[in-house]
ROSE-4610 file (N, C-alpha, C; in Angstrom, 1 decimal, always signed):
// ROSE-4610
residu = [X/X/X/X/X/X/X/X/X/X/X/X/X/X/X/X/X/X/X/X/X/X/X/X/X/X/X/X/X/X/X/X/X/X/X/X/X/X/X/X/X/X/X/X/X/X/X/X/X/X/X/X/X/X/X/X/X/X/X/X/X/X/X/X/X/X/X/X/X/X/X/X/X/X/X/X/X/X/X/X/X/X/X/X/X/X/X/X/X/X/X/X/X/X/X/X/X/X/X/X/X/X/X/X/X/X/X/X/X/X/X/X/X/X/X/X/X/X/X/X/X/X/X/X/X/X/X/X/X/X/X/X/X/X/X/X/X/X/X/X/X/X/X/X/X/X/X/X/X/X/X/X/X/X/X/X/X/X/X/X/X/X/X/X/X/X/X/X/X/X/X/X/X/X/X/X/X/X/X/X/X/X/X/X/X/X/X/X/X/X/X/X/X/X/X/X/X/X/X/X/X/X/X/X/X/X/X/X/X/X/X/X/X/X/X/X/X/X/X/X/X/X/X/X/X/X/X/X/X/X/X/X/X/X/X/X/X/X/X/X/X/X/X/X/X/X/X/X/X/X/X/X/X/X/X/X/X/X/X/X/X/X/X/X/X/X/X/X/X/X/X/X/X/X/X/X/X/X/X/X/X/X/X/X/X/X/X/X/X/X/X/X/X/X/X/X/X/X/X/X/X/X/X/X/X/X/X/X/X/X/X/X/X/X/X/X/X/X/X/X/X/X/X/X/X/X/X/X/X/X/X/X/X/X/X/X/X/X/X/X/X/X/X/X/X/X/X/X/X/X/X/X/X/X/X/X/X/X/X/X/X/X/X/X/X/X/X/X/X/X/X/X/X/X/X/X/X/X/X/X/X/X/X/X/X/X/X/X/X/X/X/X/X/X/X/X/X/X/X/X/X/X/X/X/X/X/X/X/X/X/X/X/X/X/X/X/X/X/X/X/X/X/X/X/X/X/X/X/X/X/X/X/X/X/X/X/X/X/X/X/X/X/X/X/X/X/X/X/X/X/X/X/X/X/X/X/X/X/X/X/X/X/X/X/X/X/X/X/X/X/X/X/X/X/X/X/X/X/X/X/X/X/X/X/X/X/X/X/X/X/X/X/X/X/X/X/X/X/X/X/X/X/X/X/X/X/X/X/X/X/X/X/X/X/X/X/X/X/X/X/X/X/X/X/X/X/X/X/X/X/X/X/X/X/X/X/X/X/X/X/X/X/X/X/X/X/X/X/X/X/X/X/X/X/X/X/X/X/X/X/X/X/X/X/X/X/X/X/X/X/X/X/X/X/X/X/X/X/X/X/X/X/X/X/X/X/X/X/X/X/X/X/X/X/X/X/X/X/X/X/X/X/X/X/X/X/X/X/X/X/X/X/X/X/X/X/X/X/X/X/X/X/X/X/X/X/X/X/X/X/X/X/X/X/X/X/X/X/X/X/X/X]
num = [1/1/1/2/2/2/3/3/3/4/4/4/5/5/5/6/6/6/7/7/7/8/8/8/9/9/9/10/10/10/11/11/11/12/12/12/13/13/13/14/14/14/15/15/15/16/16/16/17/17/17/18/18/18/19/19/19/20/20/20/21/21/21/22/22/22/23/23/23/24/24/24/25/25/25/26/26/26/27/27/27/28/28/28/29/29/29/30/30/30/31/31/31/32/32/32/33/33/33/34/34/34/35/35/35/36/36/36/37/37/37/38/38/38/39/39/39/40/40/40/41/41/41/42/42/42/43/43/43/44/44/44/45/45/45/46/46/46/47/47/47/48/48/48/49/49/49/50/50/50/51/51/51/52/52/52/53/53/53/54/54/54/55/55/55/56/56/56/57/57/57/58/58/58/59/59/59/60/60/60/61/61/61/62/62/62/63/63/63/64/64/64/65/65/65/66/66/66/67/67/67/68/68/68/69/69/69/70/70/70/71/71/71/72/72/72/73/73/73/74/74/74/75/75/75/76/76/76/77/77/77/78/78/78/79/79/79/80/80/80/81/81/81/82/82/82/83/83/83/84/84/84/85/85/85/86/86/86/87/87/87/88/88/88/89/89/89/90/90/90/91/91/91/92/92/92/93/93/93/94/94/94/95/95/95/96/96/96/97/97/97/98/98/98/99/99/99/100/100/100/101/101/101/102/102/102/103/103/103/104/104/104/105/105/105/106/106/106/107/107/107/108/108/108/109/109/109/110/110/110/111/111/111/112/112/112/113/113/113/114/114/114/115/115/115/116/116/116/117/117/117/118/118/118/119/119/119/120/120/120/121/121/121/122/122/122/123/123/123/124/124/124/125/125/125/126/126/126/127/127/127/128/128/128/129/129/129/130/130/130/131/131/131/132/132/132/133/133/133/134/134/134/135/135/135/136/136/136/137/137/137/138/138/138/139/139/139/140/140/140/141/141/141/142/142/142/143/143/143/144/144/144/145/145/145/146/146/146/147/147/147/148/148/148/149/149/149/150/150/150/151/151/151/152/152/152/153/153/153/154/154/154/155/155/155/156/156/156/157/157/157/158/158/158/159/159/159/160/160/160/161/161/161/162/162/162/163/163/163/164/164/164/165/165/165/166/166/166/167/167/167/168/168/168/169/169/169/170/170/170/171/171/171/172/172/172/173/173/173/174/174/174/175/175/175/176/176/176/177/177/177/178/178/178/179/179/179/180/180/180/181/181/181/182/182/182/183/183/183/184/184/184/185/185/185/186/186/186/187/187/187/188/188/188/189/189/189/190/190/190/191/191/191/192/192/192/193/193/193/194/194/194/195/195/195/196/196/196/197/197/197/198/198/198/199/199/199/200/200/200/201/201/201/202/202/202/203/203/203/204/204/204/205/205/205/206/206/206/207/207/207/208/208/208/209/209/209/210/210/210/211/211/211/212/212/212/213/213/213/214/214/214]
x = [+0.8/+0.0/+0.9/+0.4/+1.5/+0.9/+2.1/+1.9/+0.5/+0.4/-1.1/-2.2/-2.0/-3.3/-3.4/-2.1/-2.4/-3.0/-2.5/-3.1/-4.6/-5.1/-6.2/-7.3/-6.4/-7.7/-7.3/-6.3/-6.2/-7.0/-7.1/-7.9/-9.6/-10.3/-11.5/-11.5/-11.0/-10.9/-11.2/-10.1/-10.4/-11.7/-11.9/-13.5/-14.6/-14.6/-15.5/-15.1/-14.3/-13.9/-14.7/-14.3/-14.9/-16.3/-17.0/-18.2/-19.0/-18.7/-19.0/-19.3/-18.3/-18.2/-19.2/-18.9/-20.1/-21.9/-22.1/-23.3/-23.6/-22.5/-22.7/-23.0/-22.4/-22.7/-24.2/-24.7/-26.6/-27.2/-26.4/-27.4/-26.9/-26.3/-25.6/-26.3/-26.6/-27.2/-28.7/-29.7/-30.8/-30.9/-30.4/-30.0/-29.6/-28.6/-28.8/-30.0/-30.6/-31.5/-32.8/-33.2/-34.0/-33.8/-32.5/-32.3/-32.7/-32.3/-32.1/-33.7/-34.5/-36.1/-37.0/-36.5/-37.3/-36.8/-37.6/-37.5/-37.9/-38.5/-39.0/-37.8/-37.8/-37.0/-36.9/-38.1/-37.8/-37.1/-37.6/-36.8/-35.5/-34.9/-33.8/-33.0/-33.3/-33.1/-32.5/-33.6/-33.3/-32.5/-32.6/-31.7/-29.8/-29.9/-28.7/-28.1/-29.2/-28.9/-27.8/-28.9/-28.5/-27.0/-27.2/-25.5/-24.7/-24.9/-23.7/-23.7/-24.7/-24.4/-23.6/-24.0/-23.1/-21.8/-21.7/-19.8/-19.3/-20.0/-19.3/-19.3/-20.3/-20.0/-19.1/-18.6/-17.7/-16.2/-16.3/-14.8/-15.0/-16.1/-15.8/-14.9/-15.2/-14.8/-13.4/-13.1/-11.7/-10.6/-11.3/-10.3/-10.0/-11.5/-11.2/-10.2/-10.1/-8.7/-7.4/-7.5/-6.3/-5.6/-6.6/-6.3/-5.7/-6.2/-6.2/-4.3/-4.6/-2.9/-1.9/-2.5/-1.4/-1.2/-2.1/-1.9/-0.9/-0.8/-0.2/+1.3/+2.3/+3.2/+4.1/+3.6/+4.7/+4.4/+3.4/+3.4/+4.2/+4.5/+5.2/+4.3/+5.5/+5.0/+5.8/+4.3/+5.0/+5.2/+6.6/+7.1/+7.1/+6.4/+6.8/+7.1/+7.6/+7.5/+6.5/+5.8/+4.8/+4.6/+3.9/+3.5/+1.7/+2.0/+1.1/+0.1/+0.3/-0.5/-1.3/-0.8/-1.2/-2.5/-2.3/-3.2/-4.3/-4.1/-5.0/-5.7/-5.6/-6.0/-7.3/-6.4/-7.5/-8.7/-8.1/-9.1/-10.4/-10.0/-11.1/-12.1/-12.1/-12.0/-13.1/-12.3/-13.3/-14.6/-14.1/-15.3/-16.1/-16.6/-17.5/-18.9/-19.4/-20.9/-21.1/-20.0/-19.9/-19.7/-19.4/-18.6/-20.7/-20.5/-22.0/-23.4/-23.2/-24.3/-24.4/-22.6/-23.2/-22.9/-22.7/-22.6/-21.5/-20.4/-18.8/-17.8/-17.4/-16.4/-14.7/-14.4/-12.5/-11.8/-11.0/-10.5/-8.9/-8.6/-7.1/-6.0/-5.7/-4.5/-3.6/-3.5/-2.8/-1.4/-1.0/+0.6/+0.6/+0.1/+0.4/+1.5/+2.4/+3.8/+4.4/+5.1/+5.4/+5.9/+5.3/+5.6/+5.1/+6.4/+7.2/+6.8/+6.7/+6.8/+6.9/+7.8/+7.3/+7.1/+5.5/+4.6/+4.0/+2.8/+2.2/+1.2/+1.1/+0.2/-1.4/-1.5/-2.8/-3.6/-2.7/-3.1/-3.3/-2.0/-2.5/-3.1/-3.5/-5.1/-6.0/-6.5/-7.4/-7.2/-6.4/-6.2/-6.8/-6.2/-6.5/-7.7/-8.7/-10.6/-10.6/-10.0/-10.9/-10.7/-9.1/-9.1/-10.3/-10.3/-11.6/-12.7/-13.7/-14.4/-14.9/-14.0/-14.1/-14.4/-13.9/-14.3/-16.2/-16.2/-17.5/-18.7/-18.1/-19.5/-19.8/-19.0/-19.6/-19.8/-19.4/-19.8/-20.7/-21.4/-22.8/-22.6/-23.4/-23.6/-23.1/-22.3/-21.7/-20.0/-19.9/-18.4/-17.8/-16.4/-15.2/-14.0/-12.9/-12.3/-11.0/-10.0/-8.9/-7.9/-7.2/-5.8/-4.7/-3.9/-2.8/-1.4/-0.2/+1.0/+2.3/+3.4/+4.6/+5.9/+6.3/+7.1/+8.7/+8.6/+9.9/+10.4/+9.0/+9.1/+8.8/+8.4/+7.6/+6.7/+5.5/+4.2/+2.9/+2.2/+0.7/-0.1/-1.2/-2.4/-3.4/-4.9/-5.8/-6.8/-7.8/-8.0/-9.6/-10.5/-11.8/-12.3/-13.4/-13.9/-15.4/-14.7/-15.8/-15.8/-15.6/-15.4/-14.4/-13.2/-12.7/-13.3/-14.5/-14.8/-14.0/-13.4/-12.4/-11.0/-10.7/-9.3/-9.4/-11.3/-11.6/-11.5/-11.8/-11.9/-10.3/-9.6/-8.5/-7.5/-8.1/-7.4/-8.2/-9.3/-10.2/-9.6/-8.9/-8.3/-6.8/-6.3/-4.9/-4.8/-6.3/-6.5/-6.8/-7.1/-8.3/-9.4/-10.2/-11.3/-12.1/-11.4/-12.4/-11.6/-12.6/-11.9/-12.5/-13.0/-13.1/-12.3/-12.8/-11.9/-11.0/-12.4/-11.1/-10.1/-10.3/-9.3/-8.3/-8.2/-7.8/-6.6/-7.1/-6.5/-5.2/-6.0/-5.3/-3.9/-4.7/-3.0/-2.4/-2.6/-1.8/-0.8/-1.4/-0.9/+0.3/+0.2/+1.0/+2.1/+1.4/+3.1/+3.8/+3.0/+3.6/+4.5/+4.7/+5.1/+6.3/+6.2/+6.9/+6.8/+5.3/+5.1/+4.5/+5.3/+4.6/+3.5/+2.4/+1.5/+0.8/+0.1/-0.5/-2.2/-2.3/-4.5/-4.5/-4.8/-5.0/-6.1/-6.5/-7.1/-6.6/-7.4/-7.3/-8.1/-8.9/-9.7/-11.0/-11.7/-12.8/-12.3/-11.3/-10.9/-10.2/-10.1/-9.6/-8.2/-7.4/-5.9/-5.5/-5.4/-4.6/-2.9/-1.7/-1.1/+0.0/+0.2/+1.7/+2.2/+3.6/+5.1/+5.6/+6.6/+8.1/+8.7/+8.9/+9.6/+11.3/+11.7/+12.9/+14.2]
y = [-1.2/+0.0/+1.2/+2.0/+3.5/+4.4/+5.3/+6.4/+6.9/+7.5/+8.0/+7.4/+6.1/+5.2/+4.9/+4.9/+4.8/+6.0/+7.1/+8.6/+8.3/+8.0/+8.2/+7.2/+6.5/+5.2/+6.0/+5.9/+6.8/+7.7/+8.7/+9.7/+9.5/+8.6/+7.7/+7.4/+6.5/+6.2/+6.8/+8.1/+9.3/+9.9/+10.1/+10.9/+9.9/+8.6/+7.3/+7.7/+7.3/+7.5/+8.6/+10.2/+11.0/+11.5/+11.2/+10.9/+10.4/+9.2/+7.9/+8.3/+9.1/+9.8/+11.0/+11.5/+12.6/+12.1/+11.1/+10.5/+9.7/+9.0/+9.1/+9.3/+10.6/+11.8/+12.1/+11.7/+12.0/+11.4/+10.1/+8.8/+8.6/+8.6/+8.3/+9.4/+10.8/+11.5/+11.1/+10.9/+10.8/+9.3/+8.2/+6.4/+7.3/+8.2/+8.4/+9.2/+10.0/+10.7/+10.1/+8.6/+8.0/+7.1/+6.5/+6.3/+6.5/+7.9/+8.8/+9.1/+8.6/+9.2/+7.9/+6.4/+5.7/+4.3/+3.8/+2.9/+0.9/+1.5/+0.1/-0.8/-1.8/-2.9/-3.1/-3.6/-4.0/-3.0/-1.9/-0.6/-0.4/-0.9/-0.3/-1.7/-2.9/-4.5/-3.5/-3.0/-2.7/-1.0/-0.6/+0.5/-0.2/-1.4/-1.7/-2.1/-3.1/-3.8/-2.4/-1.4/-0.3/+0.4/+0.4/+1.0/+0.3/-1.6/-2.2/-1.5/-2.0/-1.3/+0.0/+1.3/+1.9/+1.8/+0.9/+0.9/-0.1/-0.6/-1.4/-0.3/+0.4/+1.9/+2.6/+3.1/+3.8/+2.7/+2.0/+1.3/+1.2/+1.0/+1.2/+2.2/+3.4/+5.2/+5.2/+4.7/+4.8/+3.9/+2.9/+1.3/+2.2/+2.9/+3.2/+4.7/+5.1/+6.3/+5.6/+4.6/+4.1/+3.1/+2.4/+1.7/+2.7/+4.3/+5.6/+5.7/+5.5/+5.9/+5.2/+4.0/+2.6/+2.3/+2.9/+2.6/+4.3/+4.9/+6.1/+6.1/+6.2/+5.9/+6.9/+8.0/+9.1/+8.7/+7.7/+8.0/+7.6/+8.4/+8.4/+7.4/+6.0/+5.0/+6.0/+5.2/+5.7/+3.9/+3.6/+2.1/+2.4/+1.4/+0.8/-0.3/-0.7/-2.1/-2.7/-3.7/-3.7/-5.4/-6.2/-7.1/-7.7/-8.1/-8.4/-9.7/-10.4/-11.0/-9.9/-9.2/-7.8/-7.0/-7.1/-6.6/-7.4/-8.7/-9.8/-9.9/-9.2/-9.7/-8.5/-7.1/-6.3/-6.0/-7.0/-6.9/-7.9/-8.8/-9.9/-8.7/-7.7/-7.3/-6.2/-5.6/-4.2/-5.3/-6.4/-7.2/-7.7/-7.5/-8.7/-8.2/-6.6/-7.0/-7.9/-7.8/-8.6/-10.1/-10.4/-12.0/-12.0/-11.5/-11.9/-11.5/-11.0/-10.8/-12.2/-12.3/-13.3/-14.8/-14.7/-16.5/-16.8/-16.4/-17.3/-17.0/-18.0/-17.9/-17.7/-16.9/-16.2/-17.5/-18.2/-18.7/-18.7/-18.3/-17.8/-18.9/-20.1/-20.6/-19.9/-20.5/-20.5/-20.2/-20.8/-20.8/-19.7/-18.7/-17.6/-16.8/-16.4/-15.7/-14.3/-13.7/-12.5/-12.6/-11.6/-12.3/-10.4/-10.0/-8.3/-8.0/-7.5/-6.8/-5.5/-4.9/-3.4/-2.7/-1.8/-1.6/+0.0/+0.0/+1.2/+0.7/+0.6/-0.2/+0.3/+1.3/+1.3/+0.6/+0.6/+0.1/-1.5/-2.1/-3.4/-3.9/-3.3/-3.1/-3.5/-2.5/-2.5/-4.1/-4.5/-5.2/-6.8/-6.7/-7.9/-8.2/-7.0/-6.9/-7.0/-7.0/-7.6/-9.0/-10.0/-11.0/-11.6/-11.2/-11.7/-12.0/-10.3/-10.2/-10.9/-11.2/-11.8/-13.1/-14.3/-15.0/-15.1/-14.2/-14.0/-13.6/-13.5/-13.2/-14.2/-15.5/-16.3/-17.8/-17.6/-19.2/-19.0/-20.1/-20.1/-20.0/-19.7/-19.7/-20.6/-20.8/-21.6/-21.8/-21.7/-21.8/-21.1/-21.8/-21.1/-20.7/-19.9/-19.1/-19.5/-20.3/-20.6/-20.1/-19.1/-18.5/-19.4/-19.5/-20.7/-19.4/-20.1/-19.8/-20.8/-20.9/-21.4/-20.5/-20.6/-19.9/-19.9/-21.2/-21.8/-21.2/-21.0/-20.7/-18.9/-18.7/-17.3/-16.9/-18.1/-18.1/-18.1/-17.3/-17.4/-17.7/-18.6/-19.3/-18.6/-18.6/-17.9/-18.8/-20.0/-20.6/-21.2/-21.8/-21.8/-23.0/-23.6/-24.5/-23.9/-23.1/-22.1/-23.0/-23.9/-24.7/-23.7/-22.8/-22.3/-21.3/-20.5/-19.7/-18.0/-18.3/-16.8/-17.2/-18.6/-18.4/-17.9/-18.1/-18.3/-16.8/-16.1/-14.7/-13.9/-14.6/-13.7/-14.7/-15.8/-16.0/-14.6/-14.9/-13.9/-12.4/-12.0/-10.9/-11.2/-12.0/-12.0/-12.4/-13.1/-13.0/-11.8/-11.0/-9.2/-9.8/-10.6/-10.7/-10.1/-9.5/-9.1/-7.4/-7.0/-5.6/-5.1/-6.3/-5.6/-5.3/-3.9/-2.7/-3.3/-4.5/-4.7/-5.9/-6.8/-7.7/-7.0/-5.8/-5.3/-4.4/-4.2/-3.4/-4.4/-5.2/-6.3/-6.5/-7.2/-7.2/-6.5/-5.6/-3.9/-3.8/-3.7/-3.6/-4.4/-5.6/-6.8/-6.4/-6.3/-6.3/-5.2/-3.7/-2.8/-2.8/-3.0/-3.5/-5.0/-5.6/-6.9/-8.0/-8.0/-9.3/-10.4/-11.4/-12.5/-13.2/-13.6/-14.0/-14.6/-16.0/-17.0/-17.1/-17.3/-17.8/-18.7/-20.2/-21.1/-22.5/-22.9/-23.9/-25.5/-26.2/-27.5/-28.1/-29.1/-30.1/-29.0/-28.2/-27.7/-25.7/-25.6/-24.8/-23.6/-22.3/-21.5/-21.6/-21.7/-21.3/-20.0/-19.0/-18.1/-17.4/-17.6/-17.9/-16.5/-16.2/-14.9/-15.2/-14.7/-14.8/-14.0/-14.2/-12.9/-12.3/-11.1/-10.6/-10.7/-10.9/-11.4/-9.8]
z = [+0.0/+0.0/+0.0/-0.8/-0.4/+0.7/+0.2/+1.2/+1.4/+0.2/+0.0/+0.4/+0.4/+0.6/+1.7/+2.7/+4.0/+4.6/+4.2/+5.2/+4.7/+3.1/+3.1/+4.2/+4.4/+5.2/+6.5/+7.2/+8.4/+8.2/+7.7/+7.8/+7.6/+6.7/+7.1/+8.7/+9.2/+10.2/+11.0/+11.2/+12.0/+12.6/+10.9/+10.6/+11.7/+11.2/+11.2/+13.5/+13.6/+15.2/+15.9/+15.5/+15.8/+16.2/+14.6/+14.4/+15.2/+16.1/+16.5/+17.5/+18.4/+19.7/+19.5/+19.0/+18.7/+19.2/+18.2/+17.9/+19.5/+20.1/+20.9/+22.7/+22.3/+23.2/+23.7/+22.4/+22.0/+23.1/+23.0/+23.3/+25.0/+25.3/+26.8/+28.0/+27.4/+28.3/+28.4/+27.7/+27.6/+28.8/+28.3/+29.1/+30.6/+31.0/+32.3/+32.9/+32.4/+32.3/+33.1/+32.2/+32.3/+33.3/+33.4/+34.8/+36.1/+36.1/+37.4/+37.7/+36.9/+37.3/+37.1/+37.1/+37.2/+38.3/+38.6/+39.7/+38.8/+37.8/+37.4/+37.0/+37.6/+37.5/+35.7/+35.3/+33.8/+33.0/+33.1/+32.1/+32.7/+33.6/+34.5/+33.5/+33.5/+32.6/+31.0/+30.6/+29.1/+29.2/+30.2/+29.8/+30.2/+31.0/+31.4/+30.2/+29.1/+27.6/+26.6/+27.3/+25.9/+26.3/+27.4/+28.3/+28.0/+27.6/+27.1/+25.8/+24.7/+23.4/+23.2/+24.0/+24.1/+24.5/+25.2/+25.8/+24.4/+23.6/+22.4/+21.3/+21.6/+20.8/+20.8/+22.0/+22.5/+22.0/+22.7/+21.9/+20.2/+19.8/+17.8/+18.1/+18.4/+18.0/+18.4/+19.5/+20.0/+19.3/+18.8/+18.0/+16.8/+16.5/+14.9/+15.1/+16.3/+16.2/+16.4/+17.4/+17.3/+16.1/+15.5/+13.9/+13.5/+13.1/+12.3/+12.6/+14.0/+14.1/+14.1/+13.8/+13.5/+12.0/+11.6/+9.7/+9.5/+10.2/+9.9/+9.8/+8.5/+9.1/+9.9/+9.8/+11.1/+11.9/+12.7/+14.4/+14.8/+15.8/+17.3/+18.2/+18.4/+19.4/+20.5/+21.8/+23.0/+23.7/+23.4/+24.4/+26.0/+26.4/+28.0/+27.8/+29.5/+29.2/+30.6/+30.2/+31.2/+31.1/+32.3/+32.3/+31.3/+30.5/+29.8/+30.4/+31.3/+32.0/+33.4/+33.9/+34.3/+33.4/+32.3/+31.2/+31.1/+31.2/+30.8/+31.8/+33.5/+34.7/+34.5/+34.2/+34.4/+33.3/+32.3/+31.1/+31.5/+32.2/+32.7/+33.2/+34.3/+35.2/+34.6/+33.7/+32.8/+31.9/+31.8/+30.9/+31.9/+32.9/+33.9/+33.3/+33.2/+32.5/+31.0/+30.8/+29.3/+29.5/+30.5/+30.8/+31.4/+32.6/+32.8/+31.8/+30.7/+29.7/+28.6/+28.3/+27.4/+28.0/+29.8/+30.3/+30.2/+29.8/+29.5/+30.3/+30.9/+31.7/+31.0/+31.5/+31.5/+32.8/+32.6/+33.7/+32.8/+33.9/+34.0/+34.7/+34.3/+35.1/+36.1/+37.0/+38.0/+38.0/+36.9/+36.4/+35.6/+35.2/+34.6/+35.1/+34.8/+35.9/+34.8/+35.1/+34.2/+33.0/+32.3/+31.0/+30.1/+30.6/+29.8/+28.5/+28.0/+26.4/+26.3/+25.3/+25.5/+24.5/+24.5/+23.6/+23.9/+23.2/+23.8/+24.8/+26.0/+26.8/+26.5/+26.3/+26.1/+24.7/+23.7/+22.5/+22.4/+23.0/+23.6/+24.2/+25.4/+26.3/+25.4/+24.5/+23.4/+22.7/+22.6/+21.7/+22.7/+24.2/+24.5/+24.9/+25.0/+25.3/+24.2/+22.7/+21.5/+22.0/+22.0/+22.2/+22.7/+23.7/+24.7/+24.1/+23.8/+22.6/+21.5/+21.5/+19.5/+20.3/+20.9/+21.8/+21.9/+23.5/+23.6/+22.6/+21.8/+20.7/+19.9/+19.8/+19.3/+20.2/+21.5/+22.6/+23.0/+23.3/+23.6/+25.4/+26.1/+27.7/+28.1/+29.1/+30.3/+29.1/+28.4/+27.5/+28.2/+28.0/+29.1/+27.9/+28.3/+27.3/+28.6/+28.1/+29.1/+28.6/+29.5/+29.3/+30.1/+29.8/+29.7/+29.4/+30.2/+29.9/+30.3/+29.6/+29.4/+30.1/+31.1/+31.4/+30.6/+30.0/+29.9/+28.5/+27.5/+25.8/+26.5/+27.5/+27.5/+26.2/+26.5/+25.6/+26.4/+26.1/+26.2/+25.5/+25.9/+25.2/+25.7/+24.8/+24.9/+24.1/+24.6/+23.7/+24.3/+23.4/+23.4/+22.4/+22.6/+21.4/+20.9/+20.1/+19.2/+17.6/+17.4/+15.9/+15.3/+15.8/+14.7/+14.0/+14.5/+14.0/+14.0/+15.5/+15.5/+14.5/+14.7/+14.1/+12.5/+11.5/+10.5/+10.1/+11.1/+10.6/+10.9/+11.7/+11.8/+10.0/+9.7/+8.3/+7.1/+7.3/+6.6/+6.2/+7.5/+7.2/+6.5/+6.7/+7.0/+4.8/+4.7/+2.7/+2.0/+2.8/+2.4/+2.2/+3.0/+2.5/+3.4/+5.1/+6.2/+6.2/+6.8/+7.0/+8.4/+9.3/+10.7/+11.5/+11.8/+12.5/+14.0/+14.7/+16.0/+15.8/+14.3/+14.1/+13.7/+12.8/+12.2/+13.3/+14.3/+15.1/+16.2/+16.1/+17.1/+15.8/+15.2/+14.1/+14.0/+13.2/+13.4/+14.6/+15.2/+16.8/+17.4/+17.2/+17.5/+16.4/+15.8/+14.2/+14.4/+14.9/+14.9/+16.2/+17.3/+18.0/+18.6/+17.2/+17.0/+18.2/+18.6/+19.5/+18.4/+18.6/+17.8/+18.2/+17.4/+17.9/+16.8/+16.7/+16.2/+16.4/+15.4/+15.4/+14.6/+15.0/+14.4/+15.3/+14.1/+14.7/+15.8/+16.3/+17.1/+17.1/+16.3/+17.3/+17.9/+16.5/+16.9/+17.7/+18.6/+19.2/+18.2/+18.9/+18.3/+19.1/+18.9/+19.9/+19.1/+20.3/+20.1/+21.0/+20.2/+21.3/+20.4/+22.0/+22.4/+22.5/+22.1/+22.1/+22.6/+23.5/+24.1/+23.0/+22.7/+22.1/+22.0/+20.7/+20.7/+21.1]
C-alpha cells in the first residue's frame, strides 16, 4: 500500500472515530436521564442492555482512532514495558458486565507468571478486550475461554472451542477478505510493535497464542 493510501484510510478512520463519539454523546445523556427518574426494574433490565451497546460503541470510536494511528506511518510509538499478563488480569475485570451478559467464563490458570513486552500499553489493552471479545461473541452460555501460559518458551495461550470460528476470521483478514476494525487493530498492533503471535485452529478450538519478544 503507499503512502497515500495509508493517510487516506487513516484519515477515514479518524473521521469514522470522531463521528462515532459525537453520535454518541446523543445517546448516553438521555440512558442516564431516564435512569435517574425511574425505579422500574424492567426498564432499569433494558436500559442496562442499551449502556452495554453503548460501551461497544464507545470502543468502535476509540479502536477506529487508534487503527487511524497505527496505519499512519509518522506515528510516534509511546514504548513501555509492562506485564502483559497484568493486562489480561485487568481486562477480565473491565469485561465482567460482558462475561456476565453473554454467560462465559474467562478462567485464567494459575501458572500464569510474568511475562514483559514493550509496547504502547494502552493500544495493547485494546487489543487484548478484542481477544476476549471476539471469543465472547460467538460461545454459547456456560463456555469457558482458558488462558494458559509457558514460562519456559515465554508463551501465552488464549484458547476456546468455538469450531474455529475466531481463528476463521483472523485468516479472513490475513486474505483481504475481512476488513473488521477490531481484528484489524489487534493485528496492526501486534506487528507494529513486533510481539509475535499466532490464530490457528485444534480439534474444533480457536488457539490463540503470544510470544516474548525477541
Amino acid at each position: 500500500m503507499k503512502l497515500n493510501d495509508y493517510t487516506s484510510h487513516s484519515e477515514i478512520l479518524r473521521q469514522v472515530g470522531f463521528e462515532s463519539r459525537t453520535l454518541l454523546n446523543g445517546i448516553t445523556g438521555p440512558i442516564q436521564l431516564i435512569r435517574s427518574l425511574s425505579n422500574d426494574p424492567n426498564l432499569l433490565e433494558i436500559l442496562h442492555i442499551l449502556e452495554l451497546s453503548t460501551v461497544r460503541f464507545e470502543k468502535f470510536s476509540l479502536r477506529s482512532q487508534l487503527l487511524s494511528d497505527l496505519l499512519n506511518p509518522s506515528m510516534q510509538v509511546s514504548n513501555q514495558r509492562f506485564d502483559l499478563v497484568d493486562l489480561l488480569k485487568h481486562a477480565v475485570l473491565e469485561l465482567n458486565d460482558f462475561i456476565n451478559f453473554f454467560g462465559v467464563n474467562i478462567e485464567l490458570s494459575k501458572d500464569l507468571s510474568s511475562f514483559e513486552v514493550e509496547a504502547d500499553r494502552d493500544i495493547i489493552y485494546q487489543s487484548v478486550l478484542i481477544a476476549f471479545e471476539q471469543f465472547m461473541s460467538v460461545l454459547e452460555s456456560g463456555s469457558a475461554i482458558k488462558v494458559n501460559g509457558e514460562e519456559r518458551s515465554q508463551k501465552i495461550s488464549i484458547t476456546a472451542f468455538d469450531n474455529g470460528f475466531v481463528a476463521d476470521k483472523f485468516t479472513q483478514f490475513s486474505e483481504n477478505q475481512s476488513v473488521e476494525i477490531d481484528v484489524a487493530l489487534f493485528v496492526h498492533s501486534f506487528r507494529k510493535f513486533s510481539i509475535p503471535f499466532s490464530v490457528y485452529k485444534n480439534n474444533g478450538h480457536t488457539v490463540m497464542e503470544i510470544s516474548g519478544q525477541q
